[in-house]
BAMAR-218786 format. One record per residue (C-alpha): x, y, z; residue number from 0. Coordinates in nm, 2 decimals, always signed. Layout:
% BAMAR-218786
      xx      yy      zz  num
       X       Y       Z  NUM
...
***
This chain:
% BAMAR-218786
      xx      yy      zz  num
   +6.12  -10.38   +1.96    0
   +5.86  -10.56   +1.80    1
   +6.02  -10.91   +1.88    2
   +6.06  -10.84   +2.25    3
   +5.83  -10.94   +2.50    4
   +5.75  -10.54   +2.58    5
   +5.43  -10.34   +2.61    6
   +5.56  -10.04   +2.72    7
   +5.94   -9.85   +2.79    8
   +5.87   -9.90   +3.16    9
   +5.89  -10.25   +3.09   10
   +6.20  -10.25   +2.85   11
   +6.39   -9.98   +3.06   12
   +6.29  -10.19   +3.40   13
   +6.52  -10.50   +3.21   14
   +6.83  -10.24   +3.25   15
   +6.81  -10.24   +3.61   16
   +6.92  -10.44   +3.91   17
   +6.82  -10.35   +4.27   18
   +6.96  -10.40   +4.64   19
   +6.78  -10.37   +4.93   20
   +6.80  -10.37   +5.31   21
   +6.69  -10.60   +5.53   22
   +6.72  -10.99   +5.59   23
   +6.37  -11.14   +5.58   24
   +6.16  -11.43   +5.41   25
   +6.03  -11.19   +5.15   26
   +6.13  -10.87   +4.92   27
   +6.04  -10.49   +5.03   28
   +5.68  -10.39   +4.91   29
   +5.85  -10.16   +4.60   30
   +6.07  -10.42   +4.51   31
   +5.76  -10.71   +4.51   32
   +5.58  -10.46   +4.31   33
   +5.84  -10.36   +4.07   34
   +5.90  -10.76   +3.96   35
   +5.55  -10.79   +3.92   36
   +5.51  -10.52   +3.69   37
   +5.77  -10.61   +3.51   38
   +5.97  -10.26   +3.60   39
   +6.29  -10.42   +3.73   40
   +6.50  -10.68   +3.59   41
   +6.64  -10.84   +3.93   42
   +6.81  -10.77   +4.26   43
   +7.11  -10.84   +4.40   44
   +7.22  -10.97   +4.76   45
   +7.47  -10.85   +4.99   46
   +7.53  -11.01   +5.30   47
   +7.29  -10.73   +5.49   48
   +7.03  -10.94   +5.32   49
   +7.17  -11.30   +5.47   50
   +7.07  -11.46   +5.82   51
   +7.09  -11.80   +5.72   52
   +7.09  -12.04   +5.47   53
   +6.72  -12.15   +5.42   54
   +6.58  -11.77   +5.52   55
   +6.78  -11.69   +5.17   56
   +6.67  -11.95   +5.01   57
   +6.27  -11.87   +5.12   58
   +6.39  -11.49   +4.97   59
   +6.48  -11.60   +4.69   60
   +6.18  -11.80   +4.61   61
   +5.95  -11.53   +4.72   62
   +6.15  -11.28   +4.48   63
   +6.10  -11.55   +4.18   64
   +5.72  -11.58   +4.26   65
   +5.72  -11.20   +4.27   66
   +5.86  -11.22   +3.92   67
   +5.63  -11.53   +3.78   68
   +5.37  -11.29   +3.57   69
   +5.65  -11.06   +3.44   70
   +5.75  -11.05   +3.07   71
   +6.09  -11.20   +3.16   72
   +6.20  -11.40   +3.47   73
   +6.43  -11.17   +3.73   74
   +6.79  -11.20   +3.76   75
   +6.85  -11.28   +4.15   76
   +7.23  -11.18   +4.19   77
   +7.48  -11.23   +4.41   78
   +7.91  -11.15   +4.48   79
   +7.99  -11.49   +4.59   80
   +8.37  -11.49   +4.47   81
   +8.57  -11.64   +4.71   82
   +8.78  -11.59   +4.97   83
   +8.74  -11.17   +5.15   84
   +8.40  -11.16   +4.85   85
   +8.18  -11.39   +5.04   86
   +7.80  -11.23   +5.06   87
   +7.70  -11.61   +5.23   88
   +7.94  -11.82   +5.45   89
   +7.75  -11.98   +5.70   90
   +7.62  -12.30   +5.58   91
   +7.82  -12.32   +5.25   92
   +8.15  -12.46   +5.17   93
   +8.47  -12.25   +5.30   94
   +8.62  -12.11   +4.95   95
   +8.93  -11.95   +4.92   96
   +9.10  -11.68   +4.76   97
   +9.10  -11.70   +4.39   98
   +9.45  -11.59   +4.42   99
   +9.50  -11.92   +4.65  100
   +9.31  -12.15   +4.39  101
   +9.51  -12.01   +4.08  102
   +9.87  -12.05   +4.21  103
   +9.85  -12.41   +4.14  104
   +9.79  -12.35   +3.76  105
   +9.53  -12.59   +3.70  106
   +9.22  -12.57   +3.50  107
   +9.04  -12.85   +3.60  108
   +9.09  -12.75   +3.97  109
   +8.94  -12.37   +3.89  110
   +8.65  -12.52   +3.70  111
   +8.55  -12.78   +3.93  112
   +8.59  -12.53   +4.23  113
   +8.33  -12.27   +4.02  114
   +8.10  -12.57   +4.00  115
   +8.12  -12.59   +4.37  116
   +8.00  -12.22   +4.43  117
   +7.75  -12.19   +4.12  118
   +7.60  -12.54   +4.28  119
   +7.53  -12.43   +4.59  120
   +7.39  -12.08   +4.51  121
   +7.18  -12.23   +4.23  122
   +7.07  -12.43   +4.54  123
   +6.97  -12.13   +4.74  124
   +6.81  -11.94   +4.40  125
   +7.06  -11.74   +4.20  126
   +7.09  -11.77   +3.88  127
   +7.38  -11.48   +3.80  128
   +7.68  -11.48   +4.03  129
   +7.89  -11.13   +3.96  130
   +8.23  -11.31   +3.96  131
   +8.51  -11.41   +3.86  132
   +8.77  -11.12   +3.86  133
   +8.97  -11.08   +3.56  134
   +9.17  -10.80   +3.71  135
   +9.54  -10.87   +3.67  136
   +9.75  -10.90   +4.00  137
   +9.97  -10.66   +3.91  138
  +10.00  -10.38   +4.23  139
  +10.07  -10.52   +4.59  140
   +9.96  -10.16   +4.68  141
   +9.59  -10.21   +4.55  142
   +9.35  -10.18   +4.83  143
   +9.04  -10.38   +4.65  144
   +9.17  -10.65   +4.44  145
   +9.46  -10.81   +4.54  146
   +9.38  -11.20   +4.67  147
   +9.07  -11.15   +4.49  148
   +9.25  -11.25   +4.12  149
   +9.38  -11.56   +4.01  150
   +9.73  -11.43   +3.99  151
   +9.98  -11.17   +3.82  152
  +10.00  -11.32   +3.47  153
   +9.80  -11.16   +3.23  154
   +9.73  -11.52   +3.00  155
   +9.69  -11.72   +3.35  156
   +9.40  -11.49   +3.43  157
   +9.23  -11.52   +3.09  158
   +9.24  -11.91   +3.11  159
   +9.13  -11.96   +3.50  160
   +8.85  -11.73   +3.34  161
   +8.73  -11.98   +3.15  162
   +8.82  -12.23   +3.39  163
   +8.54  -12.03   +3.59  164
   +8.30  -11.94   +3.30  165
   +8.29  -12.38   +3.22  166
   +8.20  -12.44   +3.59  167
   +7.92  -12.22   +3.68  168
   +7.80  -12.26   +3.33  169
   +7.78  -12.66   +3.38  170
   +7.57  -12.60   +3.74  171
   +7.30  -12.35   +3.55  172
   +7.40  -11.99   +3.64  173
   +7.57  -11.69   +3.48  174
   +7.91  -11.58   +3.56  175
   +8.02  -11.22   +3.54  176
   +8.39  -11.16   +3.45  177
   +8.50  -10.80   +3.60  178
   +8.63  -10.51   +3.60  179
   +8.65  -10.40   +3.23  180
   +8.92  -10.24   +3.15  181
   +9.11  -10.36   +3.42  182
   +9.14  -10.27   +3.78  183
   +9.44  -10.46   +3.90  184
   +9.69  -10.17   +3.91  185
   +9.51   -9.90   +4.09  186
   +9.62   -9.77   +4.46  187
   +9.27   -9.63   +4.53  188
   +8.92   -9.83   +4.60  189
   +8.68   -9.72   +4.39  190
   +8.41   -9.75   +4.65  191
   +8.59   -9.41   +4.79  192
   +8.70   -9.24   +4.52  193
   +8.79   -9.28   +4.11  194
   +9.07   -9.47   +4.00  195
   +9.31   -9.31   +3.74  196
   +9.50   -9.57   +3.54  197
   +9.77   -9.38   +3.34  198
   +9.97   -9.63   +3.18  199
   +9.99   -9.64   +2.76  200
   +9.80   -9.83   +2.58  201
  +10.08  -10.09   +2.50  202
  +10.11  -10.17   +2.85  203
   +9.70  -10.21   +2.88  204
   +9.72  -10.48   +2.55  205
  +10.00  -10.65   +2.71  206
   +9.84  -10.65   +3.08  207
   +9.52  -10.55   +3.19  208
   +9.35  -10.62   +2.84  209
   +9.46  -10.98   +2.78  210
   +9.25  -11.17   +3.04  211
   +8.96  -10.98   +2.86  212
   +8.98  -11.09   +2.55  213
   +9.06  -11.37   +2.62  214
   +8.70  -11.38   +2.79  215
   +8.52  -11.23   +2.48  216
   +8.71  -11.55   +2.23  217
   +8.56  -11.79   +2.55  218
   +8.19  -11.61   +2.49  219
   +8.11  -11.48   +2.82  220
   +7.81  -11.42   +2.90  221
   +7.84  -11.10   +3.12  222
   +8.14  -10.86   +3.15  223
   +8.12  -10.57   +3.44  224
   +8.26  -10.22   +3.37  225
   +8.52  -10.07   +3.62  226
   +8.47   -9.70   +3.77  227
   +8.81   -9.63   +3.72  228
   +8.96   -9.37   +3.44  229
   +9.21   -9.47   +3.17  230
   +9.34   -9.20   +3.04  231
   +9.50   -9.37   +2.71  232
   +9.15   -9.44   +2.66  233
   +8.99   -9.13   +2.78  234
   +9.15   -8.90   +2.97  235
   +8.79   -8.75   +3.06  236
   +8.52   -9.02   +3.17  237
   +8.52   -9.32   +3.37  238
   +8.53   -9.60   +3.19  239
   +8.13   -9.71   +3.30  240
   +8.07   -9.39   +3.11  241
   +8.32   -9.40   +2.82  242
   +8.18   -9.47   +2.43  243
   +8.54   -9.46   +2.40  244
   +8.60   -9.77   +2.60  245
   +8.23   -9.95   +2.58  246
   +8.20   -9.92   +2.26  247
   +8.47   -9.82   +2.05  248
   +8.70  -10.08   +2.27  249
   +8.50  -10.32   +2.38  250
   +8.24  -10.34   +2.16  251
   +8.40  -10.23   +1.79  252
   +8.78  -10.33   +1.82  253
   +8.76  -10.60   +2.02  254
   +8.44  -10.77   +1.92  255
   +8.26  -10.81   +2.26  256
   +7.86  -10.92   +2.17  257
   +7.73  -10.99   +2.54  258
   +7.58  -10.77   +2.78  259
   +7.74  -10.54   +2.98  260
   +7.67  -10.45   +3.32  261
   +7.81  -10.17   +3.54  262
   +7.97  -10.21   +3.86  263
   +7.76  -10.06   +4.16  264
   +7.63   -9.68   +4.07  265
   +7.63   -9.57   +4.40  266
   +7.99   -9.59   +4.48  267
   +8.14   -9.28   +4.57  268
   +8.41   -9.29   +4.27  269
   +8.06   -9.21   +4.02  270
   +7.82   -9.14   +4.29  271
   +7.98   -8.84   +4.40  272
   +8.04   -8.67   +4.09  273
   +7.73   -8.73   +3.90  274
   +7.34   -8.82   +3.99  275
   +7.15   -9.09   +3.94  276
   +6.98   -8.93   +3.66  277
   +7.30   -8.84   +3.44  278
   +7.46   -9.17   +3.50  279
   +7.19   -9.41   +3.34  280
   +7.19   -9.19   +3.05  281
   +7.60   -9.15   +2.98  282
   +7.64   -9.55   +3.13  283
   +7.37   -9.64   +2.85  284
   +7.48   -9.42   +2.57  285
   +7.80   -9.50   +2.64  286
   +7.73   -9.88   +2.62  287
   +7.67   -9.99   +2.94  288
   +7.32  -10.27   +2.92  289
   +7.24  -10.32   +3.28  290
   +7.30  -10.05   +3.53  291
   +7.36  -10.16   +3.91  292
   +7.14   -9.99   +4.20  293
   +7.26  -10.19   +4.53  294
   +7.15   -9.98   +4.80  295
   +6.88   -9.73   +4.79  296
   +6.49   -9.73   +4.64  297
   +6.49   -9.38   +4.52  298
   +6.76   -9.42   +4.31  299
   +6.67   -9.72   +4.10  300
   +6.34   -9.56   +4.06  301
   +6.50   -9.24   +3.95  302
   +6.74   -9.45   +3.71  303
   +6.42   -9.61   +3.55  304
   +6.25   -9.30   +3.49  305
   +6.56   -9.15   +3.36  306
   +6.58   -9.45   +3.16  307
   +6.21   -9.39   +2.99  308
   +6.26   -9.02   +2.97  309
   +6.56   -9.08   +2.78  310
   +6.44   -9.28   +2.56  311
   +6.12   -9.08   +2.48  312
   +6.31   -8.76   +2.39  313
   +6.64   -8.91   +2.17  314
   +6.56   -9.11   +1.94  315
   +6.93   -9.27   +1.93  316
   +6.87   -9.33   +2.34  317
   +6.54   -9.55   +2.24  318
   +6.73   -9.76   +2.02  319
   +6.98   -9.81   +2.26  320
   +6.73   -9.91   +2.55  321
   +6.57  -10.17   +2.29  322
   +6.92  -10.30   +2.18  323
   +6.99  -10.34   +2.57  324
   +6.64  -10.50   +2.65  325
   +6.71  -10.69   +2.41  326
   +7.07  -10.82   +2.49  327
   +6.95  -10.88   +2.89  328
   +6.66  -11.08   +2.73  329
   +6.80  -11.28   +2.50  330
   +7.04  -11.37   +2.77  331
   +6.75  -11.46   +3.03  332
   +6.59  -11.66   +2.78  333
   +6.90  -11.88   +2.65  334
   +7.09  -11.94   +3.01  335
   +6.75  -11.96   +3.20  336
   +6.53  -12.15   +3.01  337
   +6.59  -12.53   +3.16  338
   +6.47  -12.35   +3.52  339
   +6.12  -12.38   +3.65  340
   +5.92  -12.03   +3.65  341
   +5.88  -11.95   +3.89  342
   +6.17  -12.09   +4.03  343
   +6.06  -12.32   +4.34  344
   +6.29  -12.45   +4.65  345
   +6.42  -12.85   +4.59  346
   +6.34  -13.07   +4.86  347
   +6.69  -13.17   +4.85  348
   +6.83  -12.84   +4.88  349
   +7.05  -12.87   +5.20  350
   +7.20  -13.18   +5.08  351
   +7.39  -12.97   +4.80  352
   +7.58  -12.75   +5.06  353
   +7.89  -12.80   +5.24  354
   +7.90  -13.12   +5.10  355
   +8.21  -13.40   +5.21  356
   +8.26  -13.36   +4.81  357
   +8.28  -13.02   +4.79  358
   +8.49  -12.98   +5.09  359
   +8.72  -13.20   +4.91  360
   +8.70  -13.00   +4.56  361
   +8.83  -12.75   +4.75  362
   +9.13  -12.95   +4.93  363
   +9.23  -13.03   +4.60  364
   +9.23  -12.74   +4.39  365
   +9.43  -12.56   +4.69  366
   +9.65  -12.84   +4.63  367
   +9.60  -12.97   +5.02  368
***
């Protein structure tokens, strides 16, 4: 702890945190503001409730970096910004399609440049961390939430259009997320209504749903998001946001993942509506989990934080956890981050890097128009 920029847990359990919010204004709720300030959150996320236009995110955005400007760490400002049916801003920006559409032509070049295109024009706007791509295998035609959303049915082709991605948004300046660990292509139920159950062996996971993962952890991604789905040749009990069994005795121990680990959002209904807020911070973080997503409502994510410090005050084993995850959201903050201004200011030039003649042709190309 001693090396982290931390006075107090509220500040190092407020790094484990990102928050949604309502509304689609020029500035962040009053809580929010205040919690950046303080230091007691470590970013939000946008969803297209949040979205009018173009330059009314943009003025968001800045106004949620300024909030940020005297905090120990600079905020992550977050966004799903995929592709294709995952599109949280469309008016404005450049059309993308389907990752499904992109990938069926096989080429990395064309997946890479097409990431640069998204991670350039929300970098424009003020993200820095983009919750994307999907490394979810294609492999059910009867799964309701992924589907069009991969970049296709074979396992290794997913893993390299992964890095594909991870080389494109790295080269325009913001963090890619590769999800949903362990893999949620072969489900029949969304996990926004109700959990997931994944019963094939464990051969068929190394041979499918694993391989576009690891392949992920040899390209050193930065971020990797947890599914709420349950696995039961990992463990037949908890979903995997909660699993030690697949955070970190897979992930982590066997197949040598280092970077942080977020969860998908806590308030869908396949976790929401079999645990509280409370319980899920504390199995998500001993089971893992860094970074714990709160997407919709205020009480929660303050709930989460103070589980978080309580936690951490009464086990000592759950304090060294929340330093080693402070410290893994920090350290990746201050290496991916550092060549950005703080607090992060609006570019005169910022409308001429949307919807660009180029970018509209990136995309031409790398849907082989």
């Amino acid at each position: 702890m001693k090396d982290l920029p931390f006075d107090t847990l509220d500040e190092a359990a407020g790094q484990l945190l990102i928050a949604g919010f309502d509304g689609a204004g020029e500035s962040p709720p009053s809580s929010i503001r205040r919690a950046l300030q303080a230091g007691h959150l470590g970013g939000v996320i946008l969803f297209g409730r949040n979205v009018e236009h173009p330059a009314q995110v943009a003025r968001l955005n800045e106004a949620i970096h300024r909030a940020g400007t005297d905090a120990p760490i600079r905020p992550f400002v977050s966004v799903d910004q995929e592709g294709g049916p995952v599109m949280r801003i469309r008016d404005g920006l450049t059309d993308i399609p389907p990752m499904r559409q992109v990938g069926g032509g096989r080429d990395q070049r064309a997946v890479a440049d097409l990431s640069q295109v998204i991670a350039t024009e929300i970098a424009a706007l003020g993200f820095n961390l983009n919750f994307a791509p999907v490394l979810d295998v294609d492999s059910n035609p009867e799964n309701p939430i992924i589907g069009e959303r991969s970049f296709g049915s074979s396992p290794g082709w997913v893993g390299i259009a992964g890095g594909s991605y991870l080389l494109g948004h790295t080269t325009a300046g913001v963090i890619p997320c590769g999800k949903h660990f362990p893999g949620h292509g072969d489900t029949d139920v969304d996990s926004h209504d109700d959990l997931p159950v994944v019963t094939h062996d464990r051969e068929r996971l190394d041979q499918v749903e694993l391989t576009p993962f690891r392949q992920a952890i040899r390209a050193d991604f930065p971020m990797l998001m947890t599914a709420h789905i349950r696995v039961d040749a990992l463990d037949d009990e908890h979903p995997a946001t909660f699993s030690p069994k697949v955070i970190q005795e897979l992930l982590r121990d066997e197949l040598g993942y280092e970077g942080v680990v977020v969860s998908d959002d806590l308030e869908m209904d396949a976790v929401a509506d079999r645990y509280d807020i409370e319980e899920m911070v504390r199995r998500g973080l001993r089971a893992g989990v860094d970074l714990f997503l709160v997407c919709h409502t205020e009480d929660k994510w303050q709930r989460a934080r103070e589980a978080l410090v309580r936690a951490a005050e009464e086990d000592e084993e759950m304090e060294r956890r929340l330093h080693e995850s402070a410290a893994r959201v920090t350290n990746l903050k201050q290496g991916f981050l550092k060549h950005l201004p703080n607090p992060w200011v609006l570019r005169d030039d910022w409308q001429q890097r949307l919807d660009t003649e180029e970018h509209r042709k990136t995309v031409q190309e790398a849907c082989g128009d």
